[in-house]
N, C-alpha and C positions, 0 to 999 in steps of 0.2 A: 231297313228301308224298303217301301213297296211302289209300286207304281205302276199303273195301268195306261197304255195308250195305243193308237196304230200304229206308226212308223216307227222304227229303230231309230235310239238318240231322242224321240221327241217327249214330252211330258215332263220333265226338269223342274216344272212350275211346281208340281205336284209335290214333290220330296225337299226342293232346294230355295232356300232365299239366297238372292245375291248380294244381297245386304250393299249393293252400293252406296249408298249412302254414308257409309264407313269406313270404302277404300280409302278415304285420304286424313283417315283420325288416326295417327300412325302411334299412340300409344294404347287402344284400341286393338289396332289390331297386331303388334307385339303382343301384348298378352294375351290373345288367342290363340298365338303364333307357338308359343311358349306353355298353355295351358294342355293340363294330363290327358285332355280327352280332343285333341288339334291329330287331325288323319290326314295324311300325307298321300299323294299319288305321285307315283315315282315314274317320269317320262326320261328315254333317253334323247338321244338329241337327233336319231330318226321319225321321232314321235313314238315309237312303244312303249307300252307301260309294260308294269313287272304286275305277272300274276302269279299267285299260289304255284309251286309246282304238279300235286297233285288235285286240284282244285281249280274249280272254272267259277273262280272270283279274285280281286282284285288284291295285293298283298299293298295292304295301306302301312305306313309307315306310320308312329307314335314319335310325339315331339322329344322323348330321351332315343330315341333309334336316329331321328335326322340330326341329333347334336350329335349324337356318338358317332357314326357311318358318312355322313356328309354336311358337315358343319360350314362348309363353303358355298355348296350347290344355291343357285337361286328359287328362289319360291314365291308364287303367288295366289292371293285370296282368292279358291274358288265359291265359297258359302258357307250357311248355314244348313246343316240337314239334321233332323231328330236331334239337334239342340247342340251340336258337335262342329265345330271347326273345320273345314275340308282346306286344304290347300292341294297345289301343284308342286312339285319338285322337280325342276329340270334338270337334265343331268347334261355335261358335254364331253366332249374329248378326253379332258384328263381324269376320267373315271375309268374305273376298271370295272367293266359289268361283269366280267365272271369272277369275281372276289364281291362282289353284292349280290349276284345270284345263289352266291353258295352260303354268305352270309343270312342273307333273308330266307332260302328255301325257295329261290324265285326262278322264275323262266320269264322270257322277254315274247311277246306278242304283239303285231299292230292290228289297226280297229278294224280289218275290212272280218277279220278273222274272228276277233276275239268279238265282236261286234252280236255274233251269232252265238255266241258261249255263253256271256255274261248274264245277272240279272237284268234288265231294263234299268233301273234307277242306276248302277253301273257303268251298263255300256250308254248310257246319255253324258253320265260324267266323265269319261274317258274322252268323249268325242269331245264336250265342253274343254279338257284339259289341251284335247290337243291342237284346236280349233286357235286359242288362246297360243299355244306354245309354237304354234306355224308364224300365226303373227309377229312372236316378240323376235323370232328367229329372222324374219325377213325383212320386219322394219328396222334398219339400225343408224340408215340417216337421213336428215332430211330433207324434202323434196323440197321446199324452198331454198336451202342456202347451200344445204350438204356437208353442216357441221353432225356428229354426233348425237345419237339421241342418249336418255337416260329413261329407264323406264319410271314411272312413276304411279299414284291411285291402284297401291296393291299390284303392279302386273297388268292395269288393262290400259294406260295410255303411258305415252313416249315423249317427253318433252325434249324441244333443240337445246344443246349446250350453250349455243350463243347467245349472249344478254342481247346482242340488236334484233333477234330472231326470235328465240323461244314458244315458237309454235308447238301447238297440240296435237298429237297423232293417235288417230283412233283404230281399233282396230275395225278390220276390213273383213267383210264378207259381201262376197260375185253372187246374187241373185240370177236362179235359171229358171224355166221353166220345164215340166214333163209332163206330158197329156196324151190320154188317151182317146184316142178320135173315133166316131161311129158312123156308120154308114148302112142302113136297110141291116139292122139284125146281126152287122159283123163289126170288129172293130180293126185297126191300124197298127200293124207290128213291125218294125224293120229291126234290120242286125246289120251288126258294124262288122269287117273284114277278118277283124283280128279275132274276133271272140269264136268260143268253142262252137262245134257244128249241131247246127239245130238249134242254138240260143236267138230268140226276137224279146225284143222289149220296145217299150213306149216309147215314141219319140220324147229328144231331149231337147236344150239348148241354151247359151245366155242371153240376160237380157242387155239390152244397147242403150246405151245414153238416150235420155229423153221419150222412154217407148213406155206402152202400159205393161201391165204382164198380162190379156188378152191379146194385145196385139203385139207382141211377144210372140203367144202360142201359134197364132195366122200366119207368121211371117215364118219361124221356124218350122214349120210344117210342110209349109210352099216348099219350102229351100231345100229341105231332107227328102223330101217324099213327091213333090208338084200338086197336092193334094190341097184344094179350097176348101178352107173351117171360114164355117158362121157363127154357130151359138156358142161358145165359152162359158165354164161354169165352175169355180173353185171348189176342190176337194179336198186338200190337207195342205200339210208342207211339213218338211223334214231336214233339221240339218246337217249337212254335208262335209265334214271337214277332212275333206281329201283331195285338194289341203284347205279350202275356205272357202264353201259353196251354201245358199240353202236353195233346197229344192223346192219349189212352188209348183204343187200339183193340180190337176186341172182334167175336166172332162168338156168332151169338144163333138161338136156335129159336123162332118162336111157337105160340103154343097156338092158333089158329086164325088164317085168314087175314083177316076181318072187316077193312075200313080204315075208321074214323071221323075224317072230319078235321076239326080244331079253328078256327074264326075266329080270324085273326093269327099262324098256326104255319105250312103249308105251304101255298103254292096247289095241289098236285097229290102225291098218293102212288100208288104200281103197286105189282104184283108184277112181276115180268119173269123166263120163264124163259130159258139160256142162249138157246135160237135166237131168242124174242125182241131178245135183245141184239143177236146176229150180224144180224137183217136190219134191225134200228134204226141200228145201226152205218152196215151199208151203202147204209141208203138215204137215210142223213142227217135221220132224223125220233128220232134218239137222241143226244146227243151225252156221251163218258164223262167223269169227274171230271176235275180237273187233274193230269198227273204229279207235282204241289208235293206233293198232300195224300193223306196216309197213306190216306184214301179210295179213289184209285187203288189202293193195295196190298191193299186189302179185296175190291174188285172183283175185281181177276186174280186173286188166292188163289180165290177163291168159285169162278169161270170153270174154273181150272184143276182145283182137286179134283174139281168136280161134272159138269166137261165135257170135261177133256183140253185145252181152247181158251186159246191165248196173246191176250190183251188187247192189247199189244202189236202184234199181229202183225194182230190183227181193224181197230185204228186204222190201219194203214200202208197194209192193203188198201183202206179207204172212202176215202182221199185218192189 
C-alpha cells in the first residue's frame, strides 16, 4: 500500500475503503473475518500495536495466526485496502504479551513513536485502530440509563442492553483547533512549561459547544497569548488519537501584536520572524515542533510562503 499526504495519520481515503455499509451484514463480514487474505492489527489494551522486531512496519496478523494465538481476543472491521480485509484485534489483560511477542517476532510500540517510523498508509492505520479502540475501551455504559453497552456494526457503535433503552453510541472525537498567527513578517510561537527547553509550537485548543472553528481560533488565542486575530483561513487537519482528537488547522492574522499572557495557559509566547527561526534553529536556543503534529505543517507552510526557506532542510543543517 502507498500513500501520499501532509500530516501524519491523514490520507486513509487514499488506500482504505471503510466499507460501512457492511459493518452490520454480519455473514459478510465473517467471511472476511475468516477469509486467507483478512490482516490483523494487533493492539494491546494500552493502545500499542505489535511491530516487526527488526522492522519498522506493522507485524499484521493472518486469520490461521488469530484462531491459533487468540481465538478469544475481540476484533473489529477496519476496511478494505488493495482488496484485502484489515481488521483490529484488541488485546487485554489476560494476555500475555511476552509469549506473543516471542511468538510473532514482535516488539510493542505506541503511535506518538511509531508514528514517525512507519510507512504513512500504516501509521494512518494504527492511529485509525487506536482512535477506534480508546473508544470501545471508554464507552461501556450508557449515558442515558447506565445499563451496559454491547458493541455492535463491526466495532464502531455500542448498543444499551436494556430493551426500554437501547440507545446508540457513537464513537467520539473532541475537535480542536491549532493556527498559526502572523503579524508584520513574523508569526506566533508559545511553549508550554513542561516541554523540553527551546521547544515553541503553534497555538492550540478545544472547541466549545455551540462555537465555529474560526471563532474557535480568536478565542483560543486571546486566552493563550492576549493576542487579537482577525482573518482566519483553513489549512489541513489531522487526526489526533491521543486518545480522540482531530486537529483543525488554520492560518490567522492578528490585529496587533500586543502578547498578554494568562496564569496557567503558556509559560512563554514570541513573535519570531523567519531569520529569527534560521539562527534559533542553528544555534540550538529554538527547537521546532514535532514532525507527528500538523504544527510542524503550519510552521514550513508559513517558512515557505513568507521566506522561500525549507523547515526541513533548516533542521538537518543544525544537527
Amino acid at each position: 500500500m502507498t500513500s501520499t499526504n501532509l500530516n501524519t495519520f491523514a490520507g486513509l481515503s487514499l488506500i482504505l475503503d471503510r466499507v460501512s455499509e457492511q459493518r452490520d451484514v454480519g455473514d459478510w463480514v465473517s467471511a472476511k473475518a475468516g477469509s486467507a487474505d483478512a490482516r490483523y492489527l494487533l493492539l494491546d489494551a494500552a493502545g500499542d500495536a505489535y511491530l516487526h522486531r527488526h522492522d519498522e512496519a506493522l507485524r499484521w496478523l493472518n486469520a490461521a495466526e488469530r484462531e491459533r494465538l487468540l481465538p478469544d481476543a475481540s476484533w473489529s472491521l477496519l476496511g478494505i485496502a488493495d482488496g484485502q480485509p484489515h481488521f483490529m484485534l484488541l488485546l487485554d489483560e489476560r494476555h500475555d504479551h511476552a509469549t506473543l511477542e516471542s511468538a510473532l517476532g514482535a516488539r510493542r510500540m505506541g503511535l506518538r513513536e511509531a508514528g514517525l517510523q512507519l510507512a504513512a498508509d500504516e501509521a494512518g492505520l494504527f492511529a485509525y485502530a487506536k482512535g477506534l479502540a480508546h473508544w470501545q475501551r471508554e464507552t461501556r455504559f450508557c449515558a442515558r440509563c447506565g445499563s451496559p453497552l454491547q458493541l455492535v456494526s463491526s466495532g464502531h457503535r455500542a448498543q444499551c442492553t436494556n430493551p426500554a433503552c437501547g440507545r446508540l453510541h457513537f464513537p467520539r472525537t473532541d475537535a480542536a483547533i491549532i493556527v498559526i498567527v502572523e503579524y508584520e513578517g513574523a508569526c506566533l510561537l508559545g511553549r508550554q512549561a513542561g516541554w523540553p527547553p527551546g521547544r515553541y509550537s503553534t497555538l492550540a485548543g478545544f472547541i466549545e459547544p455551540g462555537e465555529a472553528l474560526e471563532d474557535a481560533v480568536r478565542r483560543e488565542v486571546a486566552e493563550e497569548s492576549g493576542v487579537i486575530v482577525g482573518d482566519v483561513h483553513y489549512h489541513s487537519s489531522q487526526p489526533w488519537p491521543m486518545p480522540a482528537s482531530l486537529m483543525v488547522g488554520f492560518t490567522a492574522s492578528a490585529i496587533s501584536p500586543a502578547i498578554r499572557l494568562r496564569d496557567g495557559e503558556l509559560e512563554d509566547a514570541r513573535w519570531f520572524t523567519p531569520q529569527q527561526i534560521v539562527d534559533g534553529l542553528a544555534d540550538g536556543s529554538l527547537s521546532a515542533p514535532t514532525r507527528l503534529s500538523v504544527s510542524y505543517q503550519l510552521l514550513s507552510h508559513w517558512l515557505r510562503e513568507r521566506a522561500g526557506l525549507d523547515l526541513e532542510s533548516l533542521i538537518e543543517q543544525a544537527h
